[in-house]
C-alpha positions as CSV (number, residue, x, y, z in Angstrom):
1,X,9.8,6.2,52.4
2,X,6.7,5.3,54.5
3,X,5.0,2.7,53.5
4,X,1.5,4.0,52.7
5,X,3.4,6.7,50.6
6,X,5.1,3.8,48.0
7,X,1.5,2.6,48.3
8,X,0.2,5.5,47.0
9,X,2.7,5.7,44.2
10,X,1.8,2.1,42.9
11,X,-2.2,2.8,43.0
12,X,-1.4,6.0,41.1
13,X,0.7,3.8,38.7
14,X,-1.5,0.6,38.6
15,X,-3.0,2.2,34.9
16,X,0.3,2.1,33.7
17,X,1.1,-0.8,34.9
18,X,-1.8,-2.7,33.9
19,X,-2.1,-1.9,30.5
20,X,-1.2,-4.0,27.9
21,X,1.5,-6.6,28.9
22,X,3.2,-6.1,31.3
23,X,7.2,-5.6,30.6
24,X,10.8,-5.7,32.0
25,X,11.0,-1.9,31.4
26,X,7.9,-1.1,33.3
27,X,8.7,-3.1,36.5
28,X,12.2,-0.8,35.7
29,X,10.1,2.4,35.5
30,X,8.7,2.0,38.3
31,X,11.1,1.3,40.6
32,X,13.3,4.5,39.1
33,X,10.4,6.6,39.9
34,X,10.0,5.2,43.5
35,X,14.0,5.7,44.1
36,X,13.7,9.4,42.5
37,X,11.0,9.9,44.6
38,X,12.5,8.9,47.8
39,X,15.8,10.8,46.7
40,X,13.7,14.0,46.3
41,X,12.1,13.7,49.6
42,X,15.5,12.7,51.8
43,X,17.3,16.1,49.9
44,X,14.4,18.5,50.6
45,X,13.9,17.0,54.0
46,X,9.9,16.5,53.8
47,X,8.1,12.8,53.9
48,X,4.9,14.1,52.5
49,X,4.4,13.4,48.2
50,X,2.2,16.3,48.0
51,X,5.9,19.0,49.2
52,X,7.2,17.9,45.8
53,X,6.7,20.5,43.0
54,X,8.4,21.7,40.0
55,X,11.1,23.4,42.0
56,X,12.1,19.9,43.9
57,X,12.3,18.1,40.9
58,X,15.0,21.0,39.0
59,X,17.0,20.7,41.9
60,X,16.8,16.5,41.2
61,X,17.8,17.3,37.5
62,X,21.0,19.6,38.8
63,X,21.7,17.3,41.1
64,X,21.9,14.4,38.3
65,X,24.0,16.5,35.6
66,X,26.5,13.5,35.1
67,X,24.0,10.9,33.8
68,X,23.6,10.0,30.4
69,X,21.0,11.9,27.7
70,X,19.4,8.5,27.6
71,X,18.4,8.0,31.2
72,X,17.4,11.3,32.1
73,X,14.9,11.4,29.1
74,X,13.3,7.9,30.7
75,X,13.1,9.3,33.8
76,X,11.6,12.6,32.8
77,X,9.3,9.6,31.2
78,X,8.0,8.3,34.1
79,X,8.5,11.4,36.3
80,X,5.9,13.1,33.5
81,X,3.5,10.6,33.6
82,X,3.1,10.1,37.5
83,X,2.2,13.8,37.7
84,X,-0.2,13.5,35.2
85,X,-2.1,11.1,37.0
86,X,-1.2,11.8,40.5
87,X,-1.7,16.1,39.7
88,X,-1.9,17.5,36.9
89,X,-1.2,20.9,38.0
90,X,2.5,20.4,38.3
91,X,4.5,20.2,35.2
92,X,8.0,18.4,35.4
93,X,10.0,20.5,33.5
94,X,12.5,18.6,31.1
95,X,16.1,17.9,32.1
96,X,18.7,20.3,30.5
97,X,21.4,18.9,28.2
98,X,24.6,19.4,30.4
């Protein structure tokens, strides 16, 4: 991942980040949404943040059938709330139970 792009997702973050105190499992959040990030953009092939959509991110969710309930509801977590801030026009849609 270039390094203005994990820029970008950190400024887009920082109001997560920053409020309230900051915890274990936010520094964790984080760096699960940079790696799902970067694991969405190696598949598909494009570099550029603004290629992934709604379609990128069910193939991701296919593609990660064999982990726990648990960690695919945090990561839909984070996954929701970076799009919320970064665009609101795409909607993560939630992982199916396997």
């Amino acid at each position: 991942m270039h390094n203005q792009t994990h820029y970008l997702i950190r400024q887009t973050m920082s109001p997560y980040t920053t409020k309230g105190k900051t915890s274990a499992y936010k520094k964790k959040q984080i760096t699960r949404l940079i790696s799902i990030l970067e694991q969405i953009m190696n598949k598909e092939g494009d570099p550029r943040l603004e290629a992934i959509g709604k379609r990128q991110i069910i193939r991701y969710w296919k593609s990660t059938e064999e982990e726990s309930h648990k960690t695919r509801r945090e990561k839909y977590s984070i996954l929701r709330k970076f799009f919320s801030l970064y665009n609101p026009k795409i909607t993560v849609p939630e992982p199916k139970e396997p």
